[in-house]
Backbone as a ProteinNet text record, in pm:
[ID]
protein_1_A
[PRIMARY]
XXXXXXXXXXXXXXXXXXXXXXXXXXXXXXXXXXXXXXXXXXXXXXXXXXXXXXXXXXXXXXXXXXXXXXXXXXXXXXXXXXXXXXXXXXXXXXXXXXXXXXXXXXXXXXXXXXXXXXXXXXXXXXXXXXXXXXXXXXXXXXXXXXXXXXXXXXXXXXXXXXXXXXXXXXXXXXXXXXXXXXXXXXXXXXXXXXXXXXXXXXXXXXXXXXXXXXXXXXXXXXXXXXXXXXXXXXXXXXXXXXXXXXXXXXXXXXXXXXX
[TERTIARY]
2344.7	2380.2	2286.1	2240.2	2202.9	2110.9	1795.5	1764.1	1774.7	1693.6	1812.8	1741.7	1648	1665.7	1534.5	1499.1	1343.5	1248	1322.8	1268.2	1383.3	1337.4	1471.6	1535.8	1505.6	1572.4	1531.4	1590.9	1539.5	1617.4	1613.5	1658.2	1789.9	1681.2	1730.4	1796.2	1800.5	1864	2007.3	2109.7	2210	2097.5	2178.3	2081.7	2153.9	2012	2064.5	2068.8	2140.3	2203.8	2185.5	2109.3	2148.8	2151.3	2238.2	2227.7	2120.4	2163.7	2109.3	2140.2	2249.5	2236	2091.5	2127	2072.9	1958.6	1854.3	1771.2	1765.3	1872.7	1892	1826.9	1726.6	1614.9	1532.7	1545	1435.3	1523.6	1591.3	1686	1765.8	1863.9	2010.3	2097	2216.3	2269.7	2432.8	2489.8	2626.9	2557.9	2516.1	2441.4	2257.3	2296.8	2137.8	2160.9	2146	2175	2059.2	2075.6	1974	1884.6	1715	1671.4	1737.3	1784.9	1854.1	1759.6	1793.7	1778.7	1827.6	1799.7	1915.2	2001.7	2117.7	2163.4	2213.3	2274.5	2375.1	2333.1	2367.5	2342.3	2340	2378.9	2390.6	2314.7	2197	2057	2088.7	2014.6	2040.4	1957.7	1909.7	1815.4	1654.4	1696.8	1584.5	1434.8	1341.6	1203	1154.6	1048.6	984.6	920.2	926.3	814.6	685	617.7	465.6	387.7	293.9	228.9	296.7	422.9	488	472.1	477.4	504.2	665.6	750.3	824.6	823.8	871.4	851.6	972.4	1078	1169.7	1156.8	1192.4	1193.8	1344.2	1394.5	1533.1	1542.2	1669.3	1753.2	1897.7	1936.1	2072	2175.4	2199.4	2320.4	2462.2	2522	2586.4	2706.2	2836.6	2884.7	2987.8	2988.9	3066.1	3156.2	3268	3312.7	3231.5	3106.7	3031.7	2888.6	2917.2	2777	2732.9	2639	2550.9	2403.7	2382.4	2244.7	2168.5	2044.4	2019.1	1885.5	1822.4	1676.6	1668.2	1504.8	1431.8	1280.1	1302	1168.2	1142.1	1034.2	978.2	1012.6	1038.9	1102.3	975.3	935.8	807.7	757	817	783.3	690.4	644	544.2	535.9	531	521.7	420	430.1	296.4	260.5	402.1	411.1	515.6	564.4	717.7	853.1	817.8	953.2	925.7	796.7	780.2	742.3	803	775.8	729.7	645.4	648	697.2	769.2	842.2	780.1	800.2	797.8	910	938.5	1025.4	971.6	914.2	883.9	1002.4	1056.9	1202.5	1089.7	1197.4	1141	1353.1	1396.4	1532.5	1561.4	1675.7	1745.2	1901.8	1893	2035	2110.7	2212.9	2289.3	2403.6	2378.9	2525.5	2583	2718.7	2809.3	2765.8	2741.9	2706.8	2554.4	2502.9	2370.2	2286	2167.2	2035	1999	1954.4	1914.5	1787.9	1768.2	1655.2	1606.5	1490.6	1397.9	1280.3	1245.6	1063.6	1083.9	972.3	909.3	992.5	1088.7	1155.4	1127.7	1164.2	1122.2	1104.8	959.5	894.6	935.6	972.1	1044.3	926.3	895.9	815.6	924.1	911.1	982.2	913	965.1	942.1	1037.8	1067.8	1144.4	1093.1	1153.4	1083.3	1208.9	1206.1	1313.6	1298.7	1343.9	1307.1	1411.6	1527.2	1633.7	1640.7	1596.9	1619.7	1675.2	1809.3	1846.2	1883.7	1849.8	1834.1	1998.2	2033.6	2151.5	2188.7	2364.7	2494.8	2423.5	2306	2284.7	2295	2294	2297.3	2143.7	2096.4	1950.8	1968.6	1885.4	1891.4	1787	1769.4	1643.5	1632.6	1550.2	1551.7	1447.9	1550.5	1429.5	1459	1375.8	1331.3	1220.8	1247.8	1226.5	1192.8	1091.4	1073.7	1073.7	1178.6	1171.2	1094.7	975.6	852.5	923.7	885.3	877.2	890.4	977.9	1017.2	864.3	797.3	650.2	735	866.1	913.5	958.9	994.3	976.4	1109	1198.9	1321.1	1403.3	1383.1	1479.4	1456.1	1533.2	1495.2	1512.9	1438.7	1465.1	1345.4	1269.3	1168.9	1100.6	1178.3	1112.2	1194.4	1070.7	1082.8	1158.1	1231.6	1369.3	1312.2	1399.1	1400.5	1505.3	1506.9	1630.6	1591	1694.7	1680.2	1819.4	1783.2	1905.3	1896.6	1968.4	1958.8	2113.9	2012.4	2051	2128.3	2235.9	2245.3	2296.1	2309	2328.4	2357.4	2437.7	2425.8	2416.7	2354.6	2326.7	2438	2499.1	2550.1	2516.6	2614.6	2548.2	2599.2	2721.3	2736.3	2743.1	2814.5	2838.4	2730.1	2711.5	2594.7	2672.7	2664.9	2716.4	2606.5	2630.6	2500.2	2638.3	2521.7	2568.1	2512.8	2557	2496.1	2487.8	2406.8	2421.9	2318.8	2266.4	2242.1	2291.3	2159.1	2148.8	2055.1	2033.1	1934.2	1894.5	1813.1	1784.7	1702.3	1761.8	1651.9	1681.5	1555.9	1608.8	1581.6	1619.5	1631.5	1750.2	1740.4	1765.3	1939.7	1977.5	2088.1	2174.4	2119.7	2129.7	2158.9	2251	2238.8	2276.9	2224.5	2161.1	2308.2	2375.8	2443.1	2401.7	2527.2	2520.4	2606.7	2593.1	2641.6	2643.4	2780.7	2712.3	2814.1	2748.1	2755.7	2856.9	2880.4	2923.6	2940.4	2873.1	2880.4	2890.3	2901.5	2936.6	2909	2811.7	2782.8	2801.5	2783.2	2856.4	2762.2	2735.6	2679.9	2762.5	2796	2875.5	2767.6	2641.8	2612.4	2498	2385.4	2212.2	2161.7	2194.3	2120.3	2171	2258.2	2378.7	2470.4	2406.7	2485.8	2589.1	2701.6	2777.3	2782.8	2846.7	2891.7	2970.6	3056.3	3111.8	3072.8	3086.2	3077.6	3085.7	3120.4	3225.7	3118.5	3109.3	3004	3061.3	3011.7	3088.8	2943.1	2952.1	2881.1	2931	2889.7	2924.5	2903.5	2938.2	2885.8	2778.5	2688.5	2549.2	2452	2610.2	2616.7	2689.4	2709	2840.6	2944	2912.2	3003.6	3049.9	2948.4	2973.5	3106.4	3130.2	3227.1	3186	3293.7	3234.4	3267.3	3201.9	3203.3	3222.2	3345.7	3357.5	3338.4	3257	3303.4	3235.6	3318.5	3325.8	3234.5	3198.6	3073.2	3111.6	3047.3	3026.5	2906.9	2837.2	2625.7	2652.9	2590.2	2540	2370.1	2322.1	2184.4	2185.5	2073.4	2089.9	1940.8	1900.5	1737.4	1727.3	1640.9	1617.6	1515.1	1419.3	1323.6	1266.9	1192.8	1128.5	1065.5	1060.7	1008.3	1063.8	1145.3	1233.9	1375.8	1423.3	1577.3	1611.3	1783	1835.5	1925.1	1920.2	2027.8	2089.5	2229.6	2370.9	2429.7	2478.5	2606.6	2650.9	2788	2904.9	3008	3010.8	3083	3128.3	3281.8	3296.5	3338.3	3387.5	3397.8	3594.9	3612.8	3756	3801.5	3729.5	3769.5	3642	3732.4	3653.3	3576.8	3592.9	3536.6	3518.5	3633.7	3572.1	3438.4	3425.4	3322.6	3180.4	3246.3	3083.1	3034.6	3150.3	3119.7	3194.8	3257.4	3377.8	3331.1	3189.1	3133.4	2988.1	2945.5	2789.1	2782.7	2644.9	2624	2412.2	2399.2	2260.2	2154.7	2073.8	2018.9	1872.5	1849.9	1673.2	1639.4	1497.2	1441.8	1372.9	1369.9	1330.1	1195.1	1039.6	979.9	900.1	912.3	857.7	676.5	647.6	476	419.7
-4595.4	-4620.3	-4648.8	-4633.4	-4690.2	-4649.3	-5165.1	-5243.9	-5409.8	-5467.6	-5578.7	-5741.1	-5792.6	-5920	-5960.1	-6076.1	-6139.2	-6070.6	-6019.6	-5956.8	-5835.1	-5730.7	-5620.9	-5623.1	-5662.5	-5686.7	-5790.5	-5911.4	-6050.2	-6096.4	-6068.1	-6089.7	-6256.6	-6331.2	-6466.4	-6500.4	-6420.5	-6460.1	-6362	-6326.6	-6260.8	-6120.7	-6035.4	-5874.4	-5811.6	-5813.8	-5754.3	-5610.8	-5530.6	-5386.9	-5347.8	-5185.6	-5166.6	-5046.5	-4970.3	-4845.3	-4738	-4628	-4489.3	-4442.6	-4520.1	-4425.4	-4325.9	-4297.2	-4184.7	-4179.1	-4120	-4111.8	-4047.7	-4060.4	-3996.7	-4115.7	-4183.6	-4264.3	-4110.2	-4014.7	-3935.6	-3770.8	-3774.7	-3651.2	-3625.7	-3592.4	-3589.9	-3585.9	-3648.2	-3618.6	-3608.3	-3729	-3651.9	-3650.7	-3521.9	-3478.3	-3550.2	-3612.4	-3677.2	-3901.2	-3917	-4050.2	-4123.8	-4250	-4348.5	-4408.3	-4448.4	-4493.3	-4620.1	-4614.4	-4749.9	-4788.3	-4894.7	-4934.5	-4861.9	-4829.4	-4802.5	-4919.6	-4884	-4742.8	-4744.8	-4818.3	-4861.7	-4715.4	-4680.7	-4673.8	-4774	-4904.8	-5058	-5054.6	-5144.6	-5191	-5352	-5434.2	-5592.6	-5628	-5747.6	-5789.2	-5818.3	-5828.1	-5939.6	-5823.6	-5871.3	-5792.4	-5831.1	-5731.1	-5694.8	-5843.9	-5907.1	-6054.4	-6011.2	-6107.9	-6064.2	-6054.6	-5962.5	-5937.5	-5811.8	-5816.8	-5732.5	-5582	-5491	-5395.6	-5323.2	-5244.5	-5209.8	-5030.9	-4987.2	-4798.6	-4798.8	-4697.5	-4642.4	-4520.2	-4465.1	-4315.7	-4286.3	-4197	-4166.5	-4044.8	-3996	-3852	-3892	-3812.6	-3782.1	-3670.1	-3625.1	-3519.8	-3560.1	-3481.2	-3522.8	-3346	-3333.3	-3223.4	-3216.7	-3069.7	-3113.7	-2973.8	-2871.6	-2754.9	-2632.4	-2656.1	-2612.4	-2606.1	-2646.4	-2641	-2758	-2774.6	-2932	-2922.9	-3046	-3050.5	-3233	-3245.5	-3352.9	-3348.1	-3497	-3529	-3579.6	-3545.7	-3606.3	-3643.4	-3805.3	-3877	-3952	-4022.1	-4126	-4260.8	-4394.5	-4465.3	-4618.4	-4572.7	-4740.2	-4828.5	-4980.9	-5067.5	-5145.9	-5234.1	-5345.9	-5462.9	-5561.3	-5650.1	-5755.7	-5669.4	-5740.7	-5863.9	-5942.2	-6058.3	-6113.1	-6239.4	-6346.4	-6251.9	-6187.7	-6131.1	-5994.2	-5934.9	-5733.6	-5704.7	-5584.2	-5452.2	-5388.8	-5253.5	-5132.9	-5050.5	-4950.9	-4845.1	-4701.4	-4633.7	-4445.6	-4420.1	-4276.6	-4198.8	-4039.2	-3983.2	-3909.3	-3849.1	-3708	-3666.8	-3489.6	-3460.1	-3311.9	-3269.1	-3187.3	-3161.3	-3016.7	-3025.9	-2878.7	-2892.9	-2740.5	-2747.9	-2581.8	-2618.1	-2499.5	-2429.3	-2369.7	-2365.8	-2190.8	-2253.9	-2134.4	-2010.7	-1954.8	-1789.1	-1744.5	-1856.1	-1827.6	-1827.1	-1824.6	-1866.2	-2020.8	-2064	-2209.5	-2228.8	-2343.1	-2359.9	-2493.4	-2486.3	-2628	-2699.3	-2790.7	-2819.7	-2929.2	-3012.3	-3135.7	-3164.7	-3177.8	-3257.1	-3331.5	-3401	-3477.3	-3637.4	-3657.4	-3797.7	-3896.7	-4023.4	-4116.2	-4246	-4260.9	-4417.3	-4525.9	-4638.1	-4732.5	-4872.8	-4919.8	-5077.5	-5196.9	-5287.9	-5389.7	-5559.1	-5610.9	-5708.5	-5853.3	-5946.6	-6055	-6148.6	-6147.8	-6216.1	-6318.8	-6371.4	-6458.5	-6481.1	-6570.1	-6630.5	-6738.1	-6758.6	-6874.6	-6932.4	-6846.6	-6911.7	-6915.4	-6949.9	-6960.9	-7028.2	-6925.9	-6971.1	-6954.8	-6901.9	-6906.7	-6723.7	-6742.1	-6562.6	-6523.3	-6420.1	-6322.5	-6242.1	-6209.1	-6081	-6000.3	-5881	-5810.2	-5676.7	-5619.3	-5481.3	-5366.9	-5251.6	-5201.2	-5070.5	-4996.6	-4883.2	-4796.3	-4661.2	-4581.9	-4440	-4392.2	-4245	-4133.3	-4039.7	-3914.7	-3796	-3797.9	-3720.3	-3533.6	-3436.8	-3278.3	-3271.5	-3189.4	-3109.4	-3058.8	-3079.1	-3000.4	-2871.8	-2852.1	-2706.7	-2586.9	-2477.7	-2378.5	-2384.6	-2431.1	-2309.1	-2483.9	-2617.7	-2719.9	-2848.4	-2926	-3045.4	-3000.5	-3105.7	-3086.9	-3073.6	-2956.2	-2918.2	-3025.6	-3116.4	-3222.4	-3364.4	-3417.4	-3595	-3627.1	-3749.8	-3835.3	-3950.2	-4065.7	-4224.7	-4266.2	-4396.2	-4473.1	-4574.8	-4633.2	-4780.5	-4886.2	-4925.1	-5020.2	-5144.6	-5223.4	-5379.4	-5409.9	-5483.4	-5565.9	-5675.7	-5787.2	-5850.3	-5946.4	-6008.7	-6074.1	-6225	-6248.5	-6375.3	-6396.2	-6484.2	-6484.5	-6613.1	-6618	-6730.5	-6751.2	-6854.2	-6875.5	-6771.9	-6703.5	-6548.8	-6445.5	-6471.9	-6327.8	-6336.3	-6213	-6134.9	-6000.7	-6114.5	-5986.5	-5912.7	-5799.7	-5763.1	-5651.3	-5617.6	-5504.3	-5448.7	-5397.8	-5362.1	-5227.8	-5184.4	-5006	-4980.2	-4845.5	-4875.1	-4683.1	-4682.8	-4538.2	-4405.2	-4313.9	-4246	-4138.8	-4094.5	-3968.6	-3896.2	-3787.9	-3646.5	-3578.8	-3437	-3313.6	-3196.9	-3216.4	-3066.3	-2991.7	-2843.9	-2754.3	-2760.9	-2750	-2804.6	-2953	-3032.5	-3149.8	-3202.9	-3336	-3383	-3537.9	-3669.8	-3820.1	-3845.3	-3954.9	-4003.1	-4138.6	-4240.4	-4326.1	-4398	-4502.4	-4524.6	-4702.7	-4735.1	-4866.2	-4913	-4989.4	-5017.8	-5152.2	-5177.1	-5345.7	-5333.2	-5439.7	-5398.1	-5556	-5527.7	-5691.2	-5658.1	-5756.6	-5783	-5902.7	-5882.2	-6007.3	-6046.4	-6128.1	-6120.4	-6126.1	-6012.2	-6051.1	-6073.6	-6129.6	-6130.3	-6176.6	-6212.2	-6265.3	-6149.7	-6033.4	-5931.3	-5803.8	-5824.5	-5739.8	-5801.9	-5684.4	-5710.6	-5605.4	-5616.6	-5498.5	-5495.3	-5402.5	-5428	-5336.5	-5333.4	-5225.7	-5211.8	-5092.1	-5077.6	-4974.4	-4939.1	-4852.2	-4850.2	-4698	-4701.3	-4564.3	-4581.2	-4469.5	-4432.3	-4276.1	-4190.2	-4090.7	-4144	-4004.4	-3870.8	-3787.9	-3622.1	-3668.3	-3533.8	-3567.5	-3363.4	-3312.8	-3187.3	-3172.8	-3054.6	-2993.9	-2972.7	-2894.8	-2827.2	-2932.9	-2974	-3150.7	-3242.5	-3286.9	-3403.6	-3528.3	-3692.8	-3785.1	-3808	-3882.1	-3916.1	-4064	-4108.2	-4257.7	-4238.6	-4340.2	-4289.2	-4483.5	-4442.2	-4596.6	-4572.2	-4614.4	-4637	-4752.1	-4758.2	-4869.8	-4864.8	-4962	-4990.9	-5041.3	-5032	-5107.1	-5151.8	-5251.1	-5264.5	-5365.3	-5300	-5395.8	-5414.2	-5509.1	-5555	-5565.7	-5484.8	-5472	-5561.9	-5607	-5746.9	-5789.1	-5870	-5871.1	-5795.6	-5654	-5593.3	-5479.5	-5449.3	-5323.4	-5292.3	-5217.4	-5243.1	-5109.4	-5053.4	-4924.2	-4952.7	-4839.4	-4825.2	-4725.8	-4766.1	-4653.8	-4648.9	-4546.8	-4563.7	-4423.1	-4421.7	-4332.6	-4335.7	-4232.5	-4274.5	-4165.9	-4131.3	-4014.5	-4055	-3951.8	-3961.3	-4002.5	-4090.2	-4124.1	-4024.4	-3959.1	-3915.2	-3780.5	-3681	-3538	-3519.9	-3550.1	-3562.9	-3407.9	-3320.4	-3172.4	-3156.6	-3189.8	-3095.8	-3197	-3335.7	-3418.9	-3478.9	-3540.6	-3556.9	-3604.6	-3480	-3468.2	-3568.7	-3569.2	-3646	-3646.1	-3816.3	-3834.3	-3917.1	-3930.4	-3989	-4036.3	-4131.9	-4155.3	-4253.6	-4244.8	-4305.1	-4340.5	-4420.3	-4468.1	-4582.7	-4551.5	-4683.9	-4776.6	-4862.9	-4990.3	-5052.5	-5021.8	-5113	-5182.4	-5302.4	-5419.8	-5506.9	-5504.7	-5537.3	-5645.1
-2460.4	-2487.7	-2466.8	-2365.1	-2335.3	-2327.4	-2454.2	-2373	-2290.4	-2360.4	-2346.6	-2409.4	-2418.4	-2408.9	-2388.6	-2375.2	-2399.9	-2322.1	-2191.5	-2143.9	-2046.1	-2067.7	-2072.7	-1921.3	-1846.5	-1723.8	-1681.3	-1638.9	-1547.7	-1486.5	-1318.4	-1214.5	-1191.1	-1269.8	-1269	-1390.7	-1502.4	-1621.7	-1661.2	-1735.1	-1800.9	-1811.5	-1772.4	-1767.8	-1934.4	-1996.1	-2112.1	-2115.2	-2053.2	-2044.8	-2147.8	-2176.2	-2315.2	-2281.5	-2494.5	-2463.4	-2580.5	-2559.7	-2547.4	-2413.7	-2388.1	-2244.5	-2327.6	-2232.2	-2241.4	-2344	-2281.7	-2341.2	-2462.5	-2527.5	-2656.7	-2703.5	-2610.3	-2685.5	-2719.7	-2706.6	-2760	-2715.6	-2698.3	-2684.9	-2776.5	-2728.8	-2783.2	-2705.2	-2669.7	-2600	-2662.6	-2719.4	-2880.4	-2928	-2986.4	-3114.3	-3075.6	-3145.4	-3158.5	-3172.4	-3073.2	-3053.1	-3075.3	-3131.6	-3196.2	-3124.7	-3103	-3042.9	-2976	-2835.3	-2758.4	-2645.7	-2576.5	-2449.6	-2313.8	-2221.3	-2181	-2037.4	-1997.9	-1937.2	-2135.3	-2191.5	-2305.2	-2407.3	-2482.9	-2618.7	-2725.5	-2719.2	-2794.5	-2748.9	-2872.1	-2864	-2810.5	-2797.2	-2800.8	-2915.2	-2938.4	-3020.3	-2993.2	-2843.1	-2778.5	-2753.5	-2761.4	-2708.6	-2556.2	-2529.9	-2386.1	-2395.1	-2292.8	-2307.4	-2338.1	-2417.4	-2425	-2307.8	-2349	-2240	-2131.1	-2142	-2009.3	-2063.7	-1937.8	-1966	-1881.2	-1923.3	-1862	-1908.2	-1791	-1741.2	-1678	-1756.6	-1718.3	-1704.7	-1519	-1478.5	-1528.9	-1605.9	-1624	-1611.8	-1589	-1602.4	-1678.9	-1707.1	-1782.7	-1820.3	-1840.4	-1859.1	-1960.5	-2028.8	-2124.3	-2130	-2078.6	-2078.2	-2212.4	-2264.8	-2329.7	-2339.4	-2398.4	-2392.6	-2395.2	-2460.6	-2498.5	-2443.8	-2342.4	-2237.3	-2155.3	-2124.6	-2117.5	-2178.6	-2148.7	-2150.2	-2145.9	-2108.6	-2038.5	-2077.6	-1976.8	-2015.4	-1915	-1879.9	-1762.5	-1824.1	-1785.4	-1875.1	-1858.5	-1956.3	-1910.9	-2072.9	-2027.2	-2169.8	-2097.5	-2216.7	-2212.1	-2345.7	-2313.3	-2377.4	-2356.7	-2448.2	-2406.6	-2518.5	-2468.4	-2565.7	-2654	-2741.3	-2843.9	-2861	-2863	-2921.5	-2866.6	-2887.9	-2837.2	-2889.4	-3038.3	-3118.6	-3157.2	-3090.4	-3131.3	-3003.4	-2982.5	-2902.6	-2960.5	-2871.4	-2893.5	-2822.4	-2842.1	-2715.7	-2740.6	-2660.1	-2627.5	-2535.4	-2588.2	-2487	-2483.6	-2375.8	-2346.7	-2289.4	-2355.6	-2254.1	-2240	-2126.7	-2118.2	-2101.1	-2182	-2196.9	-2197.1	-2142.8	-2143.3	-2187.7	-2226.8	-2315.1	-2229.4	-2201.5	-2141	-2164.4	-2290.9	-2393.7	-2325.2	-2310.9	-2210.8	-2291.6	-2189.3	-2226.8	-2310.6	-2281.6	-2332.1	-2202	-2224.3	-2112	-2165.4	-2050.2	-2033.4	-2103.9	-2173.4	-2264.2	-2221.6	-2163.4	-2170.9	-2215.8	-2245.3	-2301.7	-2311.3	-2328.5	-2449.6	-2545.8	-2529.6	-2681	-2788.5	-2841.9	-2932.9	-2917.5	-2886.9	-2847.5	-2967.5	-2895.3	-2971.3	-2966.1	-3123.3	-3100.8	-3176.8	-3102.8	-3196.3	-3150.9	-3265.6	-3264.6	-3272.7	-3243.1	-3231.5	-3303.6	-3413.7	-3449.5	-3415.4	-3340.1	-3366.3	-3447.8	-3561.1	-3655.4	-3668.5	-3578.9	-3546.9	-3419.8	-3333.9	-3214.1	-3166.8	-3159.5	-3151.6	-3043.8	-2913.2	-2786.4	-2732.1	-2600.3	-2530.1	-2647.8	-2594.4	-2694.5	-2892.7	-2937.4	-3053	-3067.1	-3242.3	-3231.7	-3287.1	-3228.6	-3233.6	-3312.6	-3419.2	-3492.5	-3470.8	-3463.2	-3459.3	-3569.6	-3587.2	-3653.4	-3565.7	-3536.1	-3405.2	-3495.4	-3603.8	-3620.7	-3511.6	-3553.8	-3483.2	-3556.5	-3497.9	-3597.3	-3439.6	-3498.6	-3365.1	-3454.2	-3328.3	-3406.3	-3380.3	-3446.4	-3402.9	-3289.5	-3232.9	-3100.6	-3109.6	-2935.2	-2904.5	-2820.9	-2848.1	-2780.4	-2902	-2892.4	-3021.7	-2971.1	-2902.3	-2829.1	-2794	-2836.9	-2796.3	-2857.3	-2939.7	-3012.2	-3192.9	-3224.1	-3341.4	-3398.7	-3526.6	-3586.6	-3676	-3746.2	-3796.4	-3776.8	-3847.9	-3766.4	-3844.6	-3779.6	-3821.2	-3829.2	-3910	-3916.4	-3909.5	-3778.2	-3758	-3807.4	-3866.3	-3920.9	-3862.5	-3738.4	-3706.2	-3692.5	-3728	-3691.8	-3555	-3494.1	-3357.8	-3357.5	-3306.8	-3308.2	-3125.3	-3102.8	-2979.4	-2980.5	-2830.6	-2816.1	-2651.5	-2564.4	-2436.1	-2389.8	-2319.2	-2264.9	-2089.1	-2016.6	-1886.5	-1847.8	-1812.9	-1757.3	-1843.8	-1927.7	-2009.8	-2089.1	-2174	-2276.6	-2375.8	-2486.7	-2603.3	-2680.4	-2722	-2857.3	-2883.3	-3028.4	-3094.2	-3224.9	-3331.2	-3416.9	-3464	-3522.4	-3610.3	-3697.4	-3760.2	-3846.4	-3900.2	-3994.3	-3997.8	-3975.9	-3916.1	-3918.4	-4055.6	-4097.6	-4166.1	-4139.7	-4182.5	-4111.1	-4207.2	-4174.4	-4308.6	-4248.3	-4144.4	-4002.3	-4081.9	-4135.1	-4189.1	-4162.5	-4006.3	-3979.7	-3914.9	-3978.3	-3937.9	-4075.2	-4064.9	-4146.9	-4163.8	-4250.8	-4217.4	-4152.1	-4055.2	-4006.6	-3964.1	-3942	-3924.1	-3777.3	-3691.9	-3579.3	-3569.3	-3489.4	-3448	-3296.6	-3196.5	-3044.5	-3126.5	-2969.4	-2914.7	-2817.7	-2676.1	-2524.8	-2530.4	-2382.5	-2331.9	-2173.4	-2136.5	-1932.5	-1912.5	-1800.9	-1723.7	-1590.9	-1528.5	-1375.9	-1279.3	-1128.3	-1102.8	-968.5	-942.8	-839.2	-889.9	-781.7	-834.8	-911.1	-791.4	-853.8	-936.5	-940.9	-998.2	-1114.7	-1232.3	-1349.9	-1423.1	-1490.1	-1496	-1629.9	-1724.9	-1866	-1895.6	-2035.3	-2097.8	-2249.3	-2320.3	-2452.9	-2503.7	-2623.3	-2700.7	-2839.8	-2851.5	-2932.4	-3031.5	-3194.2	-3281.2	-3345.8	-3378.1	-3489.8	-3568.1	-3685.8	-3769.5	-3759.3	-3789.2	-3775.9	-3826.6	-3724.5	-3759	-3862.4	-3862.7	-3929.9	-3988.6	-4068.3	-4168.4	-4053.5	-3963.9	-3869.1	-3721.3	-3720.4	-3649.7	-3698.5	-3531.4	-3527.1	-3578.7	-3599.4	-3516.7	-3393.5	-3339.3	-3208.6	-3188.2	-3077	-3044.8	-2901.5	-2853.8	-2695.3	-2632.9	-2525.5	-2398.1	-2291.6	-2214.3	-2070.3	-2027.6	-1902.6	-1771.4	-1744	-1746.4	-1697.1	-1620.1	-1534	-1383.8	-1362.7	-1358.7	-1325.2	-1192.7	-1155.1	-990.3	-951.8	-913.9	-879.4	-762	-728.1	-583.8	-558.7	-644.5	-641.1	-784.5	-755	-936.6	-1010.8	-987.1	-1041.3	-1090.4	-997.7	-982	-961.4	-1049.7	-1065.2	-1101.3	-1023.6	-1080.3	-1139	-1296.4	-1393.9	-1332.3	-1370.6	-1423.6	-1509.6	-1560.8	-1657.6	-1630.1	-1691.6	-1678.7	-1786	-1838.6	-1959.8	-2036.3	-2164	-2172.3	-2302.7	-2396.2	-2533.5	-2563.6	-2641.8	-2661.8	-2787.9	-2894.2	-3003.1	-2979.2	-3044.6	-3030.1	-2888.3	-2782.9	-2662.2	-2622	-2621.4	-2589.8	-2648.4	-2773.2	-2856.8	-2871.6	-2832.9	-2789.4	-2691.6	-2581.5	-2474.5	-2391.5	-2282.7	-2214.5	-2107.3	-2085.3	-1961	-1961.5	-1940.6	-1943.3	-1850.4	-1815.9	-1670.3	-1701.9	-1662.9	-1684.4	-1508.1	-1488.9	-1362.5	-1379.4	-1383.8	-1398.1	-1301.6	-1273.1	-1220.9	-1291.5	-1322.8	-1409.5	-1318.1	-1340.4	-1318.4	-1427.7	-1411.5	-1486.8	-1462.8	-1514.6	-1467.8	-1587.6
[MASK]
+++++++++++++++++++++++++++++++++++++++++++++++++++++++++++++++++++++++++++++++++++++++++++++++++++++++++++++++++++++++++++++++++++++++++++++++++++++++++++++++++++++++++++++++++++++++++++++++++++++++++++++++++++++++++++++++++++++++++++++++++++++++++++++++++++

């Protein structure tokens, strides 16, 4: 679903949780999920502070009637400027569809960018636009053969405890069996501690094939800072509509360091 906010995790401020879970910042995990933050699949609006860099170690998994399959990777931003990022997601993924043999590689590396072109600070609302291009699977046997474009816009608002965002947009691709779809989040966290922030959010996509579902599905994020630098994601989360056939059960875990 699961980034978050001026700066994507801050110990002392509202933790802007986001999603892609799952690194369907550069995987897939229902189908093929939109460049996010994570643990969330909901993007926020907000960018990496300038100057910062942040490196997410992640894993993931995503089950569904029809097999599993997951990502183990690497998700890195940095910030150009007060209102742009740049991100990567390096996944290495496997797919384990019942009664087949297990397939793994290099998936399909995700660059994106983030611009805030609306900042209106506590209690105001943020707009952002964070496109994204998912380059060629570097595997012959997992991912997708040619590159995609997401085009989503962000929106948010920060208050003294709670933190809303949300937003959607659409992707297109012209992968032989694939076909353009569209998605959009709404999450909400909360602080329930200094270092401990929680959230929920409910996120929908269109079939992203002929033979493809859509998909609605709910999660729980957890981020927790173990100091200023370093913090572990969770999320957990399963599909409310077509869930056999997109995701009976997903689960995501990363370490967040910030520099």
């Amino acid at each position: 679903m699961f980034t978050k906010n001026s700066e994507r995790y801050r110990p002392s401020s509202p933790l802007l949780l986001k999603l892609v879970i799952f690194g369907s910042l550069a995987g897939t995990f229902v189908s093929q999920a939109a460049y996010a933050g994570p643990p969330f699949f909901t993007d926020d609006p907000w960018t990496t502070k300038k100057g910062h860099h942040e490196l997410f170690l992640y894993t993931d998994a995503t089950t569904t009637d029809g097999g599993s399959e997951g990502n183990i990777g690497i998700d890195y931003a940095y910030g150009i400027s007060s209102n742009l990022e740049l991100a990567m997601v390096v996944p290495v993924s496997y797919e384990n569809a019942d009664g087949e043999p297990s397939e793994n590689g290099i998936a399909n590396v995700v660059l994106a960018g983030k611009y805030l072109f609306s900042n209106r600070g506590k209690d105001g609302l943020s707009i952002a636009f964070g496109p994204s291009i998912s380059l060629p699977s570097l595997s012959s046997s997992i991912g997708d053969d040619r590159a995609s474009l997401t085009l989503p816009f962000w929106v948010g608002s920060e208050g003294e405890r709670w933190t809303t965002f949300g937003g959607g947009g659409c992707t297109l691709t012209r992968n032989n069996d694939s076909k353009n779809y569209c998605f959009a989040g709404l999450a909400a966290t909360t602080r329930l501690s200094p270092n401990l922030e929680a959230g929920l959010e409910i996120f929908y996509q269109t079939k992203d094939s002929d033979e493809g579902k859509a998909s609605t599905g709910m999660g729980i994020g957890l981020t927790y800072g173990l100091n200023e630098k370093t913090s572990i994601l969770l999320y957990a989360g399963t599909g409310v509509r077509n869930h056999s056939e997109t995701n009976e059960a997903t689960g995501y875990f990363s370490l967040l360091f910030t520099f």
